[in-house]
N, C-alpha and C positions, 0 to 999 in steps of 0.2 A: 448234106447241107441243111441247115436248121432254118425252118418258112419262118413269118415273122408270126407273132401270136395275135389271136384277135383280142379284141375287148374283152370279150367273154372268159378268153382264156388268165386275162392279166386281172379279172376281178373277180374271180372266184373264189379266191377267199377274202373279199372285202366285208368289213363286218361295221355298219354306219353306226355304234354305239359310241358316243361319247367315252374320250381320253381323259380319266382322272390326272388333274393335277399334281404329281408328286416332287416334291421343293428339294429334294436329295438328287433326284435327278435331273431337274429345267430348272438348277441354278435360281432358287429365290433372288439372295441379294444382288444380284448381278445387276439391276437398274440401279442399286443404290451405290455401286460404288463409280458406276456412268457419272448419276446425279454429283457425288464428291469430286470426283475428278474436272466436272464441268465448272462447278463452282470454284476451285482451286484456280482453274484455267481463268475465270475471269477476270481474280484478286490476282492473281499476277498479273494480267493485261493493263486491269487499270492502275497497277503502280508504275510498270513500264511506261505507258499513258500518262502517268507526270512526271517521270525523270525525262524524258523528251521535250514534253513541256519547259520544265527549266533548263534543260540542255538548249534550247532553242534560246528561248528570252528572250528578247524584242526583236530580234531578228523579223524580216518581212523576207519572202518570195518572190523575186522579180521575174516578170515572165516577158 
């Protein structure tokens, strides 16, 4: 039956040197195609956003 390990045992080989950045692997563009995609999302909202608008046209809400 396998004990649990201590601390000691799970950081022995921890090594605290900083992680070089390498862009082939952690994906560079990848916020930039977030960024496009978010901006695309908004031009279509705000056109949806006036075809409702004139889909609506004077109409009020009665509550």
């Amino acid at each position: 039956m396998d004990r649990p390990k201590t601390l000691e045992e799970l950081l022995k080989n921890y090594d605290p040197t900083p992680i070089e950045f390498d862009p082939r692997v952690d994906g560079d563009e990848e916020h930039l195609i977030r960024d496009d995609l978010l901006a695309h999302k908004e031009q279509l909202k705000s056109v949806i956003d006036k075809l409702k608008e004139k889909q609506r046209g004077d109409r009020k809400v009665r509550r």
